[in-house]
VEXKEKE-828556 format. One record per residue (C-alpha): residue number from 0; x, y, z. Coordinates in steps of 0.001 Angstrom, whole numbers. Example, Ala and Ser with C-alpha at 12.3 -4.5 7.8 and 13.67 -1.06 7.14 Angstrom:
+-----+---------+---------+---------+
! num !      c1 !      c2 !      c3 !
+-----+---------+---------+---------+
!   0 !   12300 !   -4500 !    7800 !
!   1 !   13670 !   -1060 !    7140 !
+-----+---------+---------+---------+
END
This chain:
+-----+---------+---------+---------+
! num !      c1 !      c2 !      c3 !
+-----+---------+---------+---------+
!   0 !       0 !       0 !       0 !
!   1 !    1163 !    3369 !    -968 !
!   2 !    -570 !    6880 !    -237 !
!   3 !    -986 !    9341 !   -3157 !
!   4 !   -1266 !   12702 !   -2884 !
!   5 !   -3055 !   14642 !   -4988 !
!   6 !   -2012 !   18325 !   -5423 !
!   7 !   -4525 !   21374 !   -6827 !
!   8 !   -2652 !   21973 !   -9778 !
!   9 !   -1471 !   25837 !  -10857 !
!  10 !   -4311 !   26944 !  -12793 !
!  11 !   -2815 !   29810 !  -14014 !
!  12 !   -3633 !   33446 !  -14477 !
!  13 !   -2298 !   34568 !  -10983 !
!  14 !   -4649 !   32348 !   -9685 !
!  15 !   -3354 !   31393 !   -5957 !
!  16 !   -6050 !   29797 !   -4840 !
!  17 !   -9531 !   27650 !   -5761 !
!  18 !  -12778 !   27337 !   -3867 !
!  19 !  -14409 !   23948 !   -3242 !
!  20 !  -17855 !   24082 !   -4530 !
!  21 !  -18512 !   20388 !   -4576 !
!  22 !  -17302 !   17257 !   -3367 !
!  23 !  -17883 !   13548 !   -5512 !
!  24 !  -16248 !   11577 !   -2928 !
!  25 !  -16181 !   10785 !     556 !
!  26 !  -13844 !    9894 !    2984 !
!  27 !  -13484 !    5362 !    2638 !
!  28 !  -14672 !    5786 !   -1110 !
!  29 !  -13520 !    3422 !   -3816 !
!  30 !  -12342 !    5630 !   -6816 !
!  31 !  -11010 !    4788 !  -10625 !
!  32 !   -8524 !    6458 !  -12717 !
!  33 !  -10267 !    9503 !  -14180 !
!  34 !  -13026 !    9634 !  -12040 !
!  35 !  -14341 !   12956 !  -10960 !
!  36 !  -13313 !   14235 !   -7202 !
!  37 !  -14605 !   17791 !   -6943 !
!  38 !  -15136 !   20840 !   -9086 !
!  39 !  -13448 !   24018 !   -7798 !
!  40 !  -14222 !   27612 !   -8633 !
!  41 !  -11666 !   30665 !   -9159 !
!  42 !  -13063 !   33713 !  -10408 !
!  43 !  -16338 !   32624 !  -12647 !
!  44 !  -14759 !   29650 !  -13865 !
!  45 !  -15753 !   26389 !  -12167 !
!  46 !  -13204 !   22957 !  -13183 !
!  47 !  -13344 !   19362 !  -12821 !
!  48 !  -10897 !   17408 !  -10480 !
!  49 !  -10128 !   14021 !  -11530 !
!  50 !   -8052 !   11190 !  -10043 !
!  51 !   -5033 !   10057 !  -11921 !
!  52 !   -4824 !    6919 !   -9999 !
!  53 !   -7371 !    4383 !   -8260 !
!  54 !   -7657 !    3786 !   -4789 !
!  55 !   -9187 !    4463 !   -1701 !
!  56 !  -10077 !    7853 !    -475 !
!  57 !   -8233 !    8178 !    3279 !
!  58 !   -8281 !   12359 !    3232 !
!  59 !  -10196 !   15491 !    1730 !
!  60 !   -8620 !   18442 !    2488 !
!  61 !  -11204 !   20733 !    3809 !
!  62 !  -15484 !   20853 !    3043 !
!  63 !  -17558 !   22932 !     380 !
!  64 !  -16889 !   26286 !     539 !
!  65 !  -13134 !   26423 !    1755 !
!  66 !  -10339 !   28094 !     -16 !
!  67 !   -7619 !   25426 !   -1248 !
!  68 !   -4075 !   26809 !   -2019 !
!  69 !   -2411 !   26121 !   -5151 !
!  70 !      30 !   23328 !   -4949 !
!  71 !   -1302 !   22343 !   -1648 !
!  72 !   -3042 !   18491 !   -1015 !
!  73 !   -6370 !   18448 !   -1974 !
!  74 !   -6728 !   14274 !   -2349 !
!  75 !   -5267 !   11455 !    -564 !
!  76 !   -5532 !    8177 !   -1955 !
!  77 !   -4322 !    5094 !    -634 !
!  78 !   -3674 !    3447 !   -3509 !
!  79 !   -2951 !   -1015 !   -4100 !
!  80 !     472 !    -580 !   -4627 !
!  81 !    3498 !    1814 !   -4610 !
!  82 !    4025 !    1890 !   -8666 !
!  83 !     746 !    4121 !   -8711 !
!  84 !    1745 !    6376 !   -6040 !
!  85 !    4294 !    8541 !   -7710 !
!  86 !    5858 !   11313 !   -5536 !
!  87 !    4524 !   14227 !   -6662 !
!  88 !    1280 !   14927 !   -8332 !
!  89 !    2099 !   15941 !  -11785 !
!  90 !     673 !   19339 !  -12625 !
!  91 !   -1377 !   19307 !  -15447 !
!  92 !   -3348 !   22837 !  -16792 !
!  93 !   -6980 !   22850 !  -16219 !
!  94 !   -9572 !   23543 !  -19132 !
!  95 !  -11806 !   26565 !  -18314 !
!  96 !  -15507 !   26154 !  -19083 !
!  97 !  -16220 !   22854 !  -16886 !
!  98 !  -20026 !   22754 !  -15702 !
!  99 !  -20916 !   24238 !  -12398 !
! 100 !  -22194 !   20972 !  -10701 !
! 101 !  -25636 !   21185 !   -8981 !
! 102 !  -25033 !   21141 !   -5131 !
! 103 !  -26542 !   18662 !   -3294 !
! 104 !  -29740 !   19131 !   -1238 !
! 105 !  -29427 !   18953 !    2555 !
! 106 !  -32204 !   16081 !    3103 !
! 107 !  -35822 !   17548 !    4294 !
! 108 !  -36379 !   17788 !    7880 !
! 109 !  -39518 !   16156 !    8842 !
! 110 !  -42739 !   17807 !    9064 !
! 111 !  -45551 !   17414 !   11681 !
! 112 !  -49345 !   17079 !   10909 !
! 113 !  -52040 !   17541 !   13425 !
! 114 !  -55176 !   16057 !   12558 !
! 115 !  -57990 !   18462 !   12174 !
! 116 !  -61215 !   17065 !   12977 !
! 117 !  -62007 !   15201 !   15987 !
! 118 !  -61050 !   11476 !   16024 !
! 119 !  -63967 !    8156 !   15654 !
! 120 !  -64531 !    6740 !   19036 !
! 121 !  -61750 !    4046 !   19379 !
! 122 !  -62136 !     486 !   18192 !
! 123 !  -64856 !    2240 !   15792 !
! 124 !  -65361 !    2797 !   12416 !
! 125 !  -66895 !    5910 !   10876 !
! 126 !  -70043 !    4890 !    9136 !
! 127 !  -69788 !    5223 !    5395 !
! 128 !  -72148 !    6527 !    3246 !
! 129 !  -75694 !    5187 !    3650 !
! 130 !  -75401 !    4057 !    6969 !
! 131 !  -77048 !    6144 !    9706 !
! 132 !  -78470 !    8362 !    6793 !
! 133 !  -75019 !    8844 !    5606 !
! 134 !  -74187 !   11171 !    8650 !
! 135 !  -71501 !    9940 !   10986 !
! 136 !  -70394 !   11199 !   14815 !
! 137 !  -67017 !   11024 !   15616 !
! 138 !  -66291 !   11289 !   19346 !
! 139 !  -64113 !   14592 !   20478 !
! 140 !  -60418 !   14060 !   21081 !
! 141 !  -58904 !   13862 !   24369 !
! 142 !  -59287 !   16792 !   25961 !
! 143 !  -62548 !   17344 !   24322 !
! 144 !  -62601 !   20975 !   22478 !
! 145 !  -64884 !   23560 !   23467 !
! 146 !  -68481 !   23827 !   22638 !
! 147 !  -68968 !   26258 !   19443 !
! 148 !  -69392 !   29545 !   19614 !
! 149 !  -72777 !   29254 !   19419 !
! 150 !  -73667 !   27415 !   22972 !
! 151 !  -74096 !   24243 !   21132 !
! 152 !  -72999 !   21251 !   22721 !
! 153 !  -74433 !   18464 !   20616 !
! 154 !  -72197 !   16390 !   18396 !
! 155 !  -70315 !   17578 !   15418 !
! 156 !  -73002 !   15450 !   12530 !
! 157 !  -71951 !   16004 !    8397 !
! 158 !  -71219 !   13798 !    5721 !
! 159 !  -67811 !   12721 !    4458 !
! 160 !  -67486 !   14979 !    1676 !
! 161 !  -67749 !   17479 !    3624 !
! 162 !  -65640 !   16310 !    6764 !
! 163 !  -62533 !   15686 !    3318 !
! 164 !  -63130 !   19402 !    2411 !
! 165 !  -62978 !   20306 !    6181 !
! 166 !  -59787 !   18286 !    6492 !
! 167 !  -58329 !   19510 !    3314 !
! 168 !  -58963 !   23208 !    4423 !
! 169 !  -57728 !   23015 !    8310 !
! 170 !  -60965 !   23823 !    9204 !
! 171 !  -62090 !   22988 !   13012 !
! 172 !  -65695 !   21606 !   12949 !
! 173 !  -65807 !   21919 !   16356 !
! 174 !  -65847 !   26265 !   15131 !
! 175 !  -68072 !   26068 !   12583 !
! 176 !  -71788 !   27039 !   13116 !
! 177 !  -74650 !   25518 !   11597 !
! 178 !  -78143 !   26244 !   11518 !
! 179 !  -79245 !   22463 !   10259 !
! 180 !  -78730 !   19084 !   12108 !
! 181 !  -75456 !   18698 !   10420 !
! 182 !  -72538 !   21244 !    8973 !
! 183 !  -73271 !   21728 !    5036 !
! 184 !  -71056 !   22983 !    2386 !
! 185 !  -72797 !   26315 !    2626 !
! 186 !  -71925 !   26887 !    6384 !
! 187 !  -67801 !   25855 !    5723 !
! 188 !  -68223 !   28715 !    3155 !
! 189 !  -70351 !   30809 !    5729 !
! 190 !  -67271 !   30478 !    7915 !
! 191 !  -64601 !   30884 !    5102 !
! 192 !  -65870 !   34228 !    4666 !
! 193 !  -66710 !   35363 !    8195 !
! 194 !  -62887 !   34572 !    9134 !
! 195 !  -61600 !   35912 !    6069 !
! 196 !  -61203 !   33059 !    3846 !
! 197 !  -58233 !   31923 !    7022 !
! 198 !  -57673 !   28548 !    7862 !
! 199 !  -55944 !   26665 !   10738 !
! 200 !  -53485 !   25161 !    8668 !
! 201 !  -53599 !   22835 !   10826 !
! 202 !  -53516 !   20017 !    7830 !
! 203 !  -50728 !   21870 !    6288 !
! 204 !  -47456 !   20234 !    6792 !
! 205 !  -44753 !   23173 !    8578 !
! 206 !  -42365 !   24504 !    6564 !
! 207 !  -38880 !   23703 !    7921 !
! 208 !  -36137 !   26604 !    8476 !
! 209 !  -33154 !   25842 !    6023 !
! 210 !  -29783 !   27060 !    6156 !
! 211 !  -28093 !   27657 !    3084 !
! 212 !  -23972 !   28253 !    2691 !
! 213 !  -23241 !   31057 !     195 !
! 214 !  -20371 !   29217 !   -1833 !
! 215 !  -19406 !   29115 !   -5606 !
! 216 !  -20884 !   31163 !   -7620 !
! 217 !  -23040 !   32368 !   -5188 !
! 218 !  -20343 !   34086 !   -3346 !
! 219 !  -19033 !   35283 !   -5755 !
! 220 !  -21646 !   37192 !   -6941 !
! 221 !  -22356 !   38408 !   -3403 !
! 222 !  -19406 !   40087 !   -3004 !
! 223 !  -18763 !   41436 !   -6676 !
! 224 !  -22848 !   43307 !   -5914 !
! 225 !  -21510 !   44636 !   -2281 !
! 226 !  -17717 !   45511 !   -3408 !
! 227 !  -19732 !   47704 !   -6790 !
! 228 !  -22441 !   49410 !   -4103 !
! 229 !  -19654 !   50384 !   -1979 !
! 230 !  -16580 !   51531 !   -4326 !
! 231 !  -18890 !   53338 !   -7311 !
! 232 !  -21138 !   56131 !   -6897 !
! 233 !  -24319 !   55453 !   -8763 !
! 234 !  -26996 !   57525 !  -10499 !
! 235 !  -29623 !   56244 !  -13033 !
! 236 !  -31600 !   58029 !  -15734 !
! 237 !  -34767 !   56125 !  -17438 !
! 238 !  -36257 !   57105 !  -21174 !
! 239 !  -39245 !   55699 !  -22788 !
! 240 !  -38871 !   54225 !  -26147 !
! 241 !  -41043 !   54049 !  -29177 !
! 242 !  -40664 !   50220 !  -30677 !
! 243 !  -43665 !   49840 !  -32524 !
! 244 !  -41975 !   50285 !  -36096 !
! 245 !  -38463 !   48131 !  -34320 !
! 246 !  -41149 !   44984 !  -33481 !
! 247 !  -43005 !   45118 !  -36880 !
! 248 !  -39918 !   45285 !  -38362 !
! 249 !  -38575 !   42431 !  -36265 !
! 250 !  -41570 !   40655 !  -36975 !
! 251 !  -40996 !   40829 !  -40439 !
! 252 !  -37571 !   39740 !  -40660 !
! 253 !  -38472 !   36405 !  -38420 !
! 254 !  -40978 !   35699 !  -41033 !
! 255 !  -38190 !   35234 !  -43878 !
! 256 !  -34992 !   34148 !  -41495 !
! 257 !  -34307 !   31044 !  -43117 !
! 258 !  -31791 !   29173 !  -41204 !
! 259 !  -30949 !   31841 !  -38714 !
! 260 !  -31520 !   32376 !  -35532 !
! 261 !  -35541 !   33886 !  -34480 !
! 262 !  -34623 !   37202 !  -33891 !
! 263 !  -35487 !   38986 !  -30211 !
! 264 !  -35462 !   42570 !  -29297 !
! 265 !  -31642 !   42382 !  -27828 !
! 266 !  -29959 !   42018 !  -30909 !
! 267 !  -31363 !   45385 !  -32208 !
! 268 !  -30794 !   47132 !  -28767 !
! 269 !  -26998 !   45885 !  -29281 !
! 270 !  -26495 !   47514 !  -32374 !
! 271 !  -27733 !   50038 !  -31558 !
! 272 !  -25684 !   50493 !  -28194 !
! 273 !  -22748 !   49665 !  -30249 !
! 274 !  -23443 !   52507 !  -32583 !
! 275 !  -23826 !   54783 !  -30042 !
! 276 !  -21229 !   54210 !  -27843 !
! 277 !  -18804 !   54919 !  -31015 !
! 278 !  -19555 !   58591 !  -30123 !
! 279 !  -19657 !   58660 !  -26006 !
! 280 !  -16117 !   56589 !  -25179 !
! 281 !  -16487 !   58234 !  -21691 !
! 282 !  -19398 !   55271 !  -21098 !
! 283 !  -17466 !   52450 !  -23546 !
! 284 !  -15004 !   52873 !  -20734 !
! 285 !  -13331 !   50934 !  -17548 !
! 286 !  -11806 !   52827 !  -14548 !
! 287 !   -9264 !   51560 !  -12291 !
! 288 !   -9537 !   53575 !   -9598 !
! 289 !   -6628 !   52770 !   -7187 !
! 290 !   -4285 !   53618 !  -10014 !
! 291 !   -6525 !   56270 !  -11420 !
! 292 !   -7190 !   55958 !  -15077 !
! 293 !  -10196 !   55436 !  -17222 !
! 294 !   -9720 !   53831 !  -19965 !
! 295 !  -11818 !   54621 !  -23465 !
! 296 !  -12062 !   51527 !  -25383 !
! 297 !  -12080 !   51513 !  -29131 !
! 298 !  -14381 !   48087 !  -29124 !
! 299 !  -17540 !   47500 !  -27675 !
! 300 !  -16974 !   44039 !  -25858 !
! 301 !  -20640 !   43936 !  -24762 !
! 302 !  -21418 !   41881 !  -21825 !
! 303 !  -24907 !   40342 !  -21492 !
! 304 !  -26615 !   39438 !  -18053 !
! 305 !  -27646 !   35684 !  -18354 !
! 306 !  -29695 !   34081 !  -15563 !
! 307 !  -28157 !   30642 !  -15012 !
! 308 !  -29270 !   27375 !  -12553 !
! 309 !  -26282 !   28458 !  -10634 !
! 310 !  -27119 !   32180 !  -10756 !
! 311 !  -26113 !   35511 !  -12411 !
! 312 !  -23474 !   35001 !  -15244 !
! 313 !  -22138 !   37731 !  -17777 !
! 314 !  -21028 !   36252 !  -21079 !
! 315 !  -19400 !   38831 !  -23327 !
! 316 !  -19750 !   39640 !  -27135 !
! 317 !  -16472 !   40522 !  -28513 !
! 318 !  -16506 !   43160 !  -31076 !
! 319 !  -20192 !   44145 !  -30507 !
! 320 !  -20100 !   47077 !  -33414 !
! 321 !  -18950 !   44507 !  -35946 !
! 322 !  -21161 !   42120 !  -36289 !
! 323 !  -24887 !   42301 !  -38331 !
! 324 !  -27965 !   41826 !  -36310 !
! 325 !  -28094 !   38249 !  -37238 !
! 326 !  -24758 !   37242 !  -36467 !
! 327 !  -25836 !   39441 !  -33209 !
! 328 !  -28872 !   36719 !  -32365 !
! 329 !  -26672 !   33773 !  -33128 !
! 330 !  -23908 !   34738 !  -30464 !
! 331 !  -26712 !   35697 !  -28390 !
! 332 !  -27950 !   31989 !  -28308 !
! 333 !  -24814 !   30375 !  -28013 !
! 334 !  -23020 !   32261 !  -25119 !
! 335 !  -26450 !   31868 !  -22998 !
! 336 !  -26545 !   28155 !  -23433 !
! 337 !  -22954 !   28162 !  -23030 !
! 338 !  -23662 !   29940 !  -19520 !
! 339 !  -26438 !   28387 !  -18662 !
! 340 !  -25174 !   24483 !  -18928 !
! 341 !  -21771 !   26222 !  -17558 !
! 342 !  -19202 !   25589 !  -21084 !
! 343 !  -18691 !   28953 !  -21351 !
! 344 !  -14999 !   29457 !  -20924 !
! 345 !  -12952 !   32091 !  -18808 !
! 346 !  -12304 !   34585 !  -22330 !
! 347 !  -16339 !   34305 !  -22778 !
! 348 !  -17199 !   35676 !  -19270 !
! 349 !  -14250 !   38619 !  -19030 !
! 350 !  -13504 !   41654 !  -19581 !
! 351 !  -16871 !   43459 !  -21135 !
! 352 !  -16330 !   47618 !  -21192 !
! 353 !  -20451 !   47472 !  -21345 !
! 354 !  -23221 !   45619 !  -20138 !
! 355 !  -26705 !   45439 !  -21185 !
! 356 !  -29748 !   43353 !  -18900 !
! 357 !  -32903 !   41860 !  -19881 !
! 358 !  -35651 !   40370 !  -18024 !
! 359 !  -37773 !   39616 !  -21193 !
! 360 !  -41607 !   39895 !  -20526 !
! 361 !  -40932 !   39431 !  -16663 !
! 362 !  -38883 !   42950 !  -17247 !
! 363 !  -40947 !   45516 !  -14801 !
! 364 !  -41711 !   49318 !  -15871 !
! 365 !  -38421 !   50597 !  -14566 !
! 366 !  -35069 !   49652 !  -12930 !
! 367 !  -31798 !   50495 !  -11509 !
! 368 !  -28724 !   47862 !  -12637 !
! 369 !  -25290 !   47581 !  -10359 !
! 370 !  -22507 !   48167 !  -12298 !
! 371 !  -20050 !   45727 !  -11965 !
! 372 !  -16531 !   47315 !  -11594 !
! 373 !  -14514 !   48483 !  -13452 !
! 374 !  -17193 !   49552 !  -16094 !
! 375 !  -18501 !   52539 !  -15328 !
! 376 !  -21763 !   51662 !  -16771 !
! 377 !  -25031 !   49195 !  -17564 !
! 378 !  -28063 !   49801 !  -18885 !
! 379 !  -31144 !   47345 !  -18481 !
! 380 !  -34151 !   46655 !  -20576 !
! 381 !  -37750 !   46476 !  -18947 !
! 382 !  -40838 !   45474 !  -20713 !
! 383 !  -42738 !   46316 !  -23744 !
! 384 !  -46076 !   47738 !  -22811 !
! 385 !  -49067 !   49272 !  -25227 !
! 386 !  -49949 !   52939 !  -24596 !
! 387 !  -52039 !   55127 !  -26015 !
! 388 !  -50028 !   58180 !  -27208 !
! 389 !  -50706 !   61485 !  -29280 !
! 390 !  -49213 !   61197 !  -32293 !
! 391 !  -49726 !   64296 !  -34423 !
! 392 !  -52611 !   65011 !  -32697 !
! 393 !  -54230 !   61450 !  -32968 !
! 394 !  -54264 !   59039 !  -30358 !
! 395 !  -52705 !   56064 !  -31057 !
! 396 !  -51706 !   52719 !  -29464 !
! 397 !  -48166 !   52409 !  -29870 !
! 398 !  -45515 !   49672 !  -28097 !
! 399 !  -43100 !   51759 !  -25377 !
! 400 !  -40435 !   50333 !  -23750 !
! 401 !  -37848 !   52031 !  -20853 !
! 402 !  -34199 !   51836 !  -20904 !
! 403 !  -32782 !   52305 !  -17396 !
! 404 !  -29456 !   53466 !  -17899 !
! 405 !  -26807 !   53122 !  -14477 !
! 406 !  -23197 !   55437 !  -14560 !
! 407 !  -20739 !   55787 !  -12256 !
! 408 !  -20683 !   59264 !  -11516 !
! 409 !  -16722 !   59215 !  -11001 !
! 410 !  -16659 !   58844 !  -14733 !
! 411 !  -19901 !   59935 !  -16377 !
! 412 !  -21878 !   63213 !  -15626 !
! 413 !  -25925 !   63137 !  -16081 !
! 414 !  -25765 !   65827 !  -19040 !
! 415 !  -23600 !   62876 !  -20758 !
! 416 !  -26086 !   60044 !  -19533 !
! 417 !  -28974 !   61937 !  -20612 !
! 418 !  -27205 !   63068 !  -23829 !
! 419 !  -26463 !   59383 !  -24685 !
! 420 !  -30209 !   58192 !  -23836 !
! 421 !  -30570 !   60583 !  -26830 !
! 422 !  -28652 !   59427 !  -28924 !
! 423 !  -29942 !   55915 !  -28795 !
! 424 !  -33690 !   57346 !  -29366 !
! 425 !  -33381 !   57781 !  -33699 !
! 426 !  -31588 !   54355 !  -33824 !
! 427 !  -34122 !   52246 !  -31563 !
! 428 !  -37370 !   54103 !  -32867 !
! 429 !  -36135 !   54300 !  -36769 !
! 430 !  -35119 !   50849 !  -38134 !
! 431 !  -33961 !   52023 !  -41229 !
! 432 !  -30933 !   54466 !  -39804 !
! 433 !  -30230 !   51481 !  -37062 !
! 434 !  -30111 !   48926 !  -39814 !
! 435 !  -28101 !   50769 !  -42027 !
+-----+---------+---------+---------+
END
């Protein structure tokens, strides 16, 4: 026997460290040559460990969530014999774009249900339908509940489709009045509304408390939102857009796509953010500010908010203002299903001088999007909505969107913000100029 240990290779880049975001082995596993051990995260990048040898897992070097040194043991292995131990774990480079594993659940804690109607006398049955007239009379539990409200003392008589509905609601019949010999649908509604359409709940099972650790991704994200809200000085300016004559002409350009890619909205906006931006380099710009210089960049390298399983991502369009608005929608598609099933690679998700965000149909009527350092701004896209509008003295119904636009007023003054908004306004609302 022979122990190997398995060192977290250099993964480049500066990188001096890796978090552990998952772990595919325990302690007194059995594992094979190439089989995955755990995926660690640097940056937005998450990679795959895998075991060179085969062997038996004696040591893991710390739980999800901890910070692993480069170079340092990450795996021991006690492997059959000393020919697959070699001395050293060979440092191989790591491929960027490996899929963010899903964590696994913490197993539900169980719940507690209380029954909600008084019990059958014991040893008893309660009489089905069309015995006794199809009522029944189930004995109180132990100790017996109060009379009702109503003085009544008699026993609780109804038939079993009622008594399920009872049950299903968490509704006390011991509570509910009745004006009959036995409790009707009419007086569970009767006390539905008198309460407020409340229920015990009594039949619904409690909701647990659940801790979750903020790892991975997660973290990340956490602290890039709280290090941009403290370090940059935001303002935001909104302007309404007229789209109508951007979605018919969308519309018509889906119906004769061929083989490319159905066109949305964000393609158009893109172009027409790229155009724009040509002329205001001040917002195409980064800013280091602990050595003091902006930078104006000559390309628009647009990032794009993705929603992912594992959360917020930001793949990024290189060369924005070059491409065509189809060529637009097909990078579009690919770098959000790269993000979303986690193969988009470390060049794909850094390094955008501008970021655009879009909720789709869930977009609401306004917003106010963080800028993620060092760009010193973001603009986000809310929803389409129909208005009537004047236009030339006729009221019309006309599609209007908002663009919320975020600076960082280090860099950007509002005159230039508002100026820009503008700018953007002939390009959105006149396809012809944006499309030429």
């Amino acid at each position: 026997m022979a122990t190997y240990k398995f060192k977290l290779p250099d993964i480049g880049e500066g990188i001096a460290e890796a978090e552990i975001v998952a772990w595919h082995i325990k302690v007194g596993d059995r594992v094979e040559e190439d089989q995955q051990l755990a995926d660690m995260m640097t940056d937005k990048a998450t990679v795959e460990m895998e075991s060179p040898v085969a062997g038996t897992v004696t040591k893991l070097a710390g739980e999800v969530g901890d910070q692993i040194a480069i170079g340092s043991v990450l795996v021991e292995i006690e492997t059959e014999s000393a020919a697959e131990a070699p001395a050293e774990a060979e440092e191989v480079p790591l491929a960027d774009g490996a899929a963010v594993p899903t964590q696994a659940q913490e197993e539900a804690n169980p719940t507690l249900e209380v029954a909600d109607t008084p019990l059958p006398p014991a040893g008893g049955e309660e009489p089905r339908s069309g015995e006794g007239e199809g009522l029944s009379a189930p004995a109180p539990t132990s100790p017996p509940p109060a009379p009702p409200a109503g003085g009544r003392g008699e026993k609780i008589l109804t038939t079993p489709a009622v008594r399920a509905r009872a049950r299903d609601l968490g509704i006390d019949l011991t509570q509910v009045k009745h004006q009959g010999e036995h409790i009707r649908h009419a007086d569970l509604d009767a006390w539905l509304l008198y309460n407020g359409g409340q229920v015990s709940g009594r039949s619904t099972p409690l909701r647990q408390d659940e801790q979750i650790k903020v790892v991975g991704l997660r973290r990340k994200i956490a602290e890039n939102m709280q290090a941009a809200k403290r370090r940059i000085p935001h303002f935001a300016l909104v302007e309404e857009f007229d789209v109508t004559a951007l979605e018919e002409t969308r519309a018509m350009m889906n119906r004769d796509r061929g083989s490319n890619p159905k066109l949305t909205l964000l393609p158009f906006l893109i172009t027409a953010l790229s155009k724009a931006l040509a002329d205001f380099p001040m917002i195409n710009a980064t800013y280091d500010d602990e050595a003091n210089v902006i930078t104006r960049h000559g390309s628009v390298h647009m990032g794009m908010a993705a929603q992912t399983p594992n959360g917020l991502m930001v793949p990024v369009i290189r060369n924005a203002e070059r491409l065509s608005v189809w060529q637009l929608a097909s990078e579009v598609a690919r770098l959000s299903d790269a993000a979303k099933t986690g193969k988009a690679t470390r060049e794909e998700l850094s390094n955008p001088t501008f970021t655009i965000s879009s909720l789709g149909p869930m977009g609401g009527i306004t917003s106010t999007p963080v800028i993620s350092p060092p760009q010193v701004a973001t603009i986000a896209v809310n929803k389409v909505e129909e208005k009537v509008v004047p236009v030339n003295g006729e009221l019309e119904i006309r599609k209007r969107m908002n663009l919320s636009l975020s600076c960082d007023h280090r860099v950007v003054d509002g005159w230039d913000a508002a100026t820009f908004l503008q700018a953007l306004k002939p390009l959105i609302e006149n396809p012809l100029r944006l499309l030429a």
